[in-house]
N, C-alpha and C positions, 0 to 999 in steps of 0.2 A: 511669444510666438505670433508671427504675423498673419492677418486674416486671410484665408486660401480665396477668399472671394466669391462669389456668385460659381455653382457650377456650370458649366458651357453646358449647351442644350443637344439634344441628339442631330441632331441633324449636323451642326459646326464640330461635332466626334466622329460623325461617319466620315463627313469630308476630310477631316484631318488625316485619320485612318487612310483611306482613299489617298492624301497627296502622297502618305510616308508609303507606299504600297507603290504607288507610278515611282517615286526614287528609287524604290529600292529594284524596283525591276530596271529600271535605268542603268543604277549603277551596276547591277549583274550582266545587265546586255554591252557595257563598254570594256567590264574587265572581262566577259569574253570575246570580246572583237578583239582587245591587245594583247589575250594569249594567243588567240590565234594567231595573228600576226608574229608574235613572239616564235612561236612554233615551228610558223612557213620561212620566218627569219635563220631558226636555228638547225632547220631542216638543210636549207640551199648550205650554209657553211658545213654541214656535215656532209653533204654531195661533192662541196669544193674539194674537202679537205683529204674526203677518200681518194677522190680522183689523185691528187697531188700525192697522197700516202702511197696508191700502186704504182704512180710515174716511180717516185721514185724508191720503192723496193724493187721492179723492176730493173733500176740501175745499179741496186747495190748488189744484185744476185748474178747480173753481168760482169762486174768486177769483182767479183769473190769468188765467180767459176775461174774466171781468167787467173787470180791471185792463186787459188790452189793448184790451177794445172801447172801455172810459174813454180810454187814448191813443191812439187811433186816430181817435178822436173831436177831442180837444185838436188832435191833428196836422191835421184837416182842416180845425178853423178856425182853426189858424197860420196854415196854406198858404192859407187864404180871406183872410184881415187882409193876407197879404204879393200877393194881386192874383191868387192862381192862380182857376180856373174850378171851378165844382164837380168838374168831368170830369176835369181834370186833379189835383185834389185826391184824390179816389176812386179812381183810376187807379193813383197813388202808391204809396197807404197798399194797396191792392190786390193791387199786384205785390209788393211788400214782404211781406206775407202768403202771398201764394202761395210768393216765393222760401222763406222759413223753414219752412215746411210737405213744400216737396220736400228742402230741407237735413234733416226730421227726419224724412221716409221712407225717405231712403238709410241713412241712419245706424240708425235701427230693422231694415232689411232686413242692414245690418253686423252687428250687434252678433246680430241672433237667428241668423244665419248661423253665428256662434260657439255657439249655446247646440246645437247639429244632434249633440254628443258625437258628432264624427266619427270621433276618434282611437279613442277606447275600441269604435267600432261596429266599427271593421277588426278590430282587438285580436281583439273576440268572435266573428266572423268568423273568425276563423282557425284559433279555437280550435274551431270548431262549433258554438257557443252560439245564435249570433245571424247570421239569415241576411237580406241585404238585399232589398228589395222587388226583383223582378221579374228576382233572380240565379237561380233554380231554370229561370227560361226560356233565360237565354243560355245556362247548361249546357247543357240539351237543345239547342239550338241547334249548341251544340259541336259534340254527337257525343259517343261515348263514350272516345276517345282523345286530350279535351283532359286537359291536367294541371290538378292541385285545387291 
């Protein structure tokens, strides 16, 4: 086993401490200068990206108003060639319209019902962060001897 040699003296151990102590805060203070950067980088392409994303769902929901009034069209003079009445043609394609329309309010009233970050609202909640609308009243309501 080879001889560890003379140990270094206090003062050449604080310094070294000391240089490993400025690197390492060095190195903390650039890896967070390049997430930041990373961040404000991948911020702007999610600001592009939305903008581009509503341009064009905007265009797809103009041609796809236009594309169903086109079959809805065709369909009522199917149902006209096959002997229906206008009444009952319009009636059809009507109710048909209506039904997909309550199919895609429940379903939106679903889905945003999810976005409500229920779970995390209790979370913060508990922690005292984040108090829910109109809980400062049922406290008072409590009394002072309900439990928190």
């Amino acid at each position: 086993m080879p001889d560890p040699g003379p140990a270094p003296d206090l003062a050449d151990s604080l310094r070294q401490v000391a240089d490993a102590g400025r690197e390492a805060f060095s190195a903390s203070r650039d890896t967070g200068r390049a997430l930041r950067r990373l961040v404000s980088a991948d911020l702007a392409l999610a600001r592009s990206a939305l903008g581009r994303g509503l341009a064009w769902t905007g265009v797809a929901v103009v041609f796809g108003a236009s594309s169903w009034l086109l079959l809805t069209g065709a369909l009522i003079a199917f149902l006209q060639r096959l002997g229906w009445s206008w009444l009952q043609s319009l009636s059809l394609v009507a109710f048909v319209s209506v039904a997909v329309t309550a199919l895609a309010i429940w379903r939106v009233m679903y889905y945003f019902d999810h976005a409500g970050l229920h779970a995390t609202r209790r979370q913060l909640t508990r922690l005292g962060w984040f108090d829910e609308p109109g809980q400062d009243a049922a406290e008072d309501d409590a009394g002072p001897e309900a439990p928190r």
